[in-house]
C-alpha positions in Angstrom: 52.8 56.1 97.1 50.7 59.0 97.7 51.7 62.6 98.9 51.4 62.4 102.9 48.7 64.6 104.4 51.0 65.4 107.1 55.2 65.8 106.8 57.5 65.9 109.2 61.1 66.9 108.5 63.9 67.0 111.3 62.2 68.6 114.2 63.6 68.9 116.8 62.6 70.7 120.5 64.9 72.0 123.2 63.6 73.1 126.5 65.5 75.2 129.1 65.0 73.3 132.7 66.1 74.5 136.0 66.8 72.4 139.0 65.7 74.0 142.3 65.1 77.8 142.8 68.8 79.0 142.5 69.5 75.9 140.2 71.5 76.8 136.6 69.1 76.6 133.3 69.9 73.0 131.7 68.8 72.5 128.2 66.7 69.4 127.7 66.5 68.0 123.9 63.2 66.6 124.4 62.6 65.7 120.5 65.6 65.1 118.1 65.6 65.4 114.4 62.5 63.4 114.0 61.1 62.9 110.3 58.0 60.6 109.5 54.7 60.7 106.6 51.6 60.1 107.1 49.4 59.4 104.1 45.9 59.9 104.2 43.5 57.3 105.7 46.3 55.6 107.4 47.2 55.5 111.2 50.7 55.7 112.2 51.7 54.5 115.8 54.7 56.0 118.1 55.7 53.9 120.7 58.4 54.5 124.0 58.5 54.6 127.3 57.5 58.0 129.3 60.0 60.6 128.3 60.7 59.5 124.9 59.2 62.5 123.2 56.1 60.7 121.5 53.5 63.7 123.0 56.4 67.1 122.3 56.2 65.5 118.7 52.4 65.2 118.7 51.9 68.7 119.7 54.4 69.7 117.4 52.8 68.4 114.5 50.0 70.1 115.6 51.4 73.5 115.8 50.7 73.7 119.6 54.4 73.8 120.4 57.0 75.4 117.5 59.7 73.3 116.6 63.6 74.7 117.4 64.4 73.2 113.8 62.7 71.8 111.3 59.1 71.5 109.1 55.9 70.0 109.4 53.9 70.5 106.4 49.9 69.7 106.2 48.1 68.9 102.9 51.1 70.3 101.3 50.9 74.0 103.4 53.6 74.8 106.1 51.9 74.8 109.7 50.8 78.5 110.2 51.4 80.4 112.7 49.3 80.0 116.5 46.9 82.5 116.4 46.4 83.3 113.0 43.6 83.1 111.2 45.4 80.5 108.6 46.6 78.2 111.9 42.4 78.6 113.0 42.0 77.2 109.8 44.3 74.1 109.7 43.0 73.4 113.3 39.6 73.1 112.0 41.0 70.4 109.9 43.8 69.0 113.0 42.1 68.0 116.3 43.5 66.0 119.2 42.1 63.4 121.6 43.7 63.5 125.1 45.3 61.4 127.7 43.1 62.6 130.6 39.5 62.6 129.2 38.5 64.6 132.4 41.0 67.3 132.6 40.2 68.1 129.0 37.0 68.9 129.8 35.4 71.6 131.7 33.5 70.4 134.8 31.3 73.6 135.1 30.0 73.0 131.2 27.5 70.1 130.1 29.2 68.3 127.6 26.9 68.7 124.8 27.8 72.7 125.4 31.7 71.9 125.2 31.0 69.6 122.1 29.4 72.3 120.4 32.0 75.0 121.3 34.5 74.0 118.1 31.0 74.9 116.2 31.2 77.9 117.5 34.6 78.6 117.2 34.6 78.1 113.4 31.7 79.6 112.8 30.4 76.4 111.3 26.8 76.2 110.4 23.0 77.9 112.1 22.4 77.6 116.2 19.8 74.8 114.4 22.2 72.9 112.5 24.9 73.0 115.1 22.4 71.7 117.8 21.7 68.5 115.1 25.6 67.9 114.7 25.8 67.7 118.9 22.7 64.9 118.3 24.7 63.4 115.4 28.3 63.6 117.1 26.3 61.7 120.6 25.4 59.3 118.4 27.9 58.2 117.0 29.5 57.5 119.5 27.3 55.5 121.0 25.6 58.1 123.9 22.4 59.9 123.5 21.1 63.0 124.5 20.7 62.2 127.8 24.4 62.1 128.4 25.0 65.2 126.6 22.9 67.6 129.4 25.2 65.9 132.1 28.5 67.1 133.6 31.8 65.8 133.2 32.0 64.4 136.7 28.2 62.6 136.3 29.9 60.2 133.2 32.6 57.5 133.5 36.0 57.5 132.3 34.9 55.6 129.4 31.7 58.4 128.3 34.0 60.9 129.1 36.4 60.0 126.9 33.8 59.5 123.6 32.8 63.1 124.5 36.4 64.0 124.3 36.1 62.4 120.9 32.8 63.6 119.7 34.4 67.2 120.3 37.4 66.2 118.4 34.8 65.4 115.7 32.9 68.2 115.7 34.7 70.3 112.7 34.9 66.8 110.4 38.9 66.9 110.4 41.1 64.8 108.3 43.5 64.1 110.7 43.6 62.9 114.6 46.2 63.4 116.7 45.5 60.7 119.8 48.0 60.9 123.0 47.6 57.9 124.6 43.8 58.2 124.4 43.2 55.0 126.0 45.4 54.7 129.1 43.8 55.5 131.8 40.9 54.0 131.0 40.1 50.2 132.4 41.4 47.5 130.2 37.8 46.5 128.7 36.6 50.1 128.0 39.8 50.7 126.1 39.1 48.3 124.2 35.8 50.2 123.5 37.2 53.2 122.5 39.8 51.6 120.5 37.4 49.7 118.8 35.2 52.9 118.0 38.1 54.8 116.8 38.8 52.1 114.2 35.4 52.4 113.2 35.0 56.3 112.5 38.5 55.9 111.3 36.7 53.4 108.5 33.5 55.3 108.3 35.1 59.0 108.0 38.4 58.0 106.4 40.2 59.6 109.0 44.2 60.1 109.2 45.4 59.5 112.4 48.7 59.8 114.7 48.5 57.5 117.6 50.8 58.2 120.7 51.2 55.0 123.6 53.2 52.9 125.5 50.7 50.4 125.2 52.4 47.9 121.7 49.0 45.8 122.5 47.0 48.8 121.5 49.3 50.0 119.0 49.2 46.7 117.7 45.2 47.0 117.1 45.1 49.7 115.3 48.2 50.8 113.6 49.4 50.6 109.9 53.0 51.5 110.6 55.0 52.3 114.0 57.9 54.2 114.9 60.0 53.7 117.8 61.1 56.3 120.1 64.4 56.4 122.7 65.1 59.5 124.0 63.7 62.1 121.5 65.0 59.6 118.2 63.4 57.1 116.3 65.4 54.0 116.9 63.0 51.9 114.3 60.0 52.7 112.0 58.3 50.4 109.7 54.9 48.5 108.8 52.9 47.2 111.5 52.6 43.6 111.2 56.6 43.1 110.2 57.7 45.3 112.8 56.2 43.4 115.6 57.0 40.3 113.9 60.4 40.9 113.4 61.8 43.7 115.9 65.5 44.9 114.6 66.3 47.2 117.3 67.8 45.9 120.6 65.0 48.5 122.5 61.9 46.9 120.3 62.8 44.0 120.8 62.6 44.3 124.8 59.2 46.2 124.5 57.7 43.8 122.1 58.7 40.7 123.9 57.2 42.6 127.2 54.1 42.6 124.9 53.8 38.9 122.8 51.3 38.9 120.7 47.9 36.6 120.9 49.3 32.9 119.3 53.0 33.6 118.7 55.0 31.6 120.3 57.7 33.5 122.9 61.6 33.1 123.5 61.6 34.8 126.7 61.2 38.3 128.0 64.3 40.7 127.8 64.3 42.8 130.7 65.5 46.2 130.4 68.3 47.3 132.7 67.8 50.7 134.5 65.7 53.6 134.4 65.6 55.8 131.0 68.8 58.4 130.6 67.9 61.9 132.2 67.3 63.7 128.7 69.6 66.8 130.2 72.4 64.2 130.4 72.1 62.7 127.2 74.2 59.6 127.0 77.3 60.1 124.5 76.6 58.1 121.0 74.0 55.8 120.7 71.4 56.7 123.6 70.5 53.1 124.2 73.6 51.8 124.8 74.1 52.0 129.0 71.3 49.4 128.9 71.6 47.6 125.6 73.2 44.0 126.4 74.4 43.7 123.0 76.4 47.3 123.2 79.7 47.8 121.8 82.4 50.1 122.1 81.5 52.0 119.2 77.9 52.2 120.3 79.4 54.6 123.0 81.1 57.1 120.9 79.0 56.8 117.4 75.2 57.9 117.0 74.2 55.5 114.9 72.1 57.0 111.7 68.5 55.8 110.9 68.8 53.6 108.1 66.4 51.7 105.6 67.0 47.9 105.4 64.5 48.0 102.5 61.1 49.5 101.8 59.1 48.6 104.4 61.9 49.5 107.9 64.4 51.8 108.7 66.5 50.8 112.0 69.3 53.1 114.0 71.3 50.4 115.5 75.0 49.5 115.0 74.2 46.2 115.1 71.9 45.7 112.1 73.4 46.2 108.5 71.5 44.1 106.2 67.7 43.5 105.5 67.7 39.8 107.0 69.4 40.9 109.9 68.6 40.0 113.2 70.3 41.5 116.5 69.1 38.2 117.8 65.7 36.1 117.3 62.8 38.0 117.8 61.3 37.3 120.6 
């Protein structure tokens, strides 16, 4: 295997909450000693519901957020420091695609200006040459000129988010970091953008770190996936065996929520309960108040991220063996 582009070791991020104006300060571990490689070309997938810590990670590896503990490492250099010329660097290399496509944007600037501002930023090229990248970057993804005088509020969801992309282009980087780029977009024009992403992912050999909810999405456009619960990864492995054959009690609830197109399905496991508040971390395994196959020591004993062979590591209790099965996947 090749030397990742990007290497994350145990981070982990802590923030200090309070509730109401006189409330005490409560510390919220919003990411928990999370470690994952991402080789070049390849797309790795996090998945988990809202507060799982897939977006604190994102910006982590990015360097927009320090990490309390741990390392991320990119094409074999430590993340600088924000604000340094070295971290201006690495960013030209590190870009991110956003949820909202319009809040991303400014609404006072036409969007062939704010696709031409990382240009600018960097230093990158003549006033002539940049104005040919904005033509270039329009085109390839799939608007024109025409589109790139207008404001953000003239565009739909779905142009506005390409322009988010084009922008993300703009430097050439070798690695994307997209948080939930697709969601609120309408269910055929995310399939538009995911399909174009795949494509400049092909065309530009791009390395990518896809954030969602979505497993359908996920699914499309992954190589391998990691899991999150509650600032962990509770499982991690290829793509296609992963969704195949789910390990951990919680994937296999989210994947049966999500079968996919020609497998046949056992039945949907619903999920008892809302998602622990993270400042009152359940004690052991975090799953387990909602986990219908929990046992007593799930309550007392975190369980440790473990590989089953080459191609998945699972946190669960429950599964010791590589043919193991919590129950049929669904």
């Amino acid at each position: 295997m090749s030397d990742p582009l990007v290497d994350i070791q145990g981070i982990s991020r802590t923030y200090r909450m309070r509730s109401g104006l006189f409330g005490r300060p409560t510390a919220v571990q919003a990411v928990d000693g999370v470690s994952l490689s991402i080789t070049k070309g390849e797309t790795l997938g996090i998945v988990g519901e809202s507060g799982s810590g897939k977006s604190t990670t994102g910006r982590m590896v990015l360097g927009l957020e320090p990490p309390d503990q741990g390392s991320v490492r990119f094409d074999g250099a430590p993340i600088a420091a924000p604000g340094s010329a070295a971290w201006r660097a690495q960013r030209a290399r590190m870009q991110m695609i956003f949820q909202d496509p319009l809040g991303a944007l400014d609404r006072r600037l036409p969007v062939a200006d704010q696709i031409r501002e990382p240009l600018d930023i960097h230093n990158i090229g003549t006033k002539s040459e940049r104005d040919a990248r904005v033509h270039e970057l329009l085109q390839s993804v799939d608007l024109n000129d025409g589109h790139g005088r207008r404001y953000p509020g003239a565009l739909s969801g779905g142009q506005r988010q390409r322009i988010v992309l084009a922008r993300a282009l703009a430097t050439k980087p070798d690695f994307l970091v997209c948080d939930e780029p697709v969601s609120a977009l309408d269910v055929s024009i995310q399939a538009q953008v995911v399909n174009l992403l795949v494509d400049l992912q092909a065309q530009l050999g791009l390395t990518m770190l896809f954030i969602s909810h979505d497993l359908r999405v996920v699914r499309q456009i992954s190589s391998r996936v990691a899991v999150m619960y509650l600032g962990r990864i509770v499982e991690h492995g290829d793509a296609d065996d992963l969704f195949a054959r789910p390990q951990h009690p919680y994937t296999q609830a989210l994947v049966s929520a999500s079968p996919a197109p020609g497998r046949r399905s056992t039945g949907r496991i619903v999920l008892t309960g809302d998602p622990p508040n993270p400042a009152a971390r359940p004690s052991g395994c975090a799953f387990h108040p909602r986990c219908r196959l929990a046992t007593a020591r799930c309550a007392v004993e975190v369980p440790a991220l473990t590989a089953l062979d080459d191609r998945r590591q699972v946190a669960c209790h429950l599964v010791t063996g590589p043919q193991s099965q919590t129950r049929d996947a669904a």
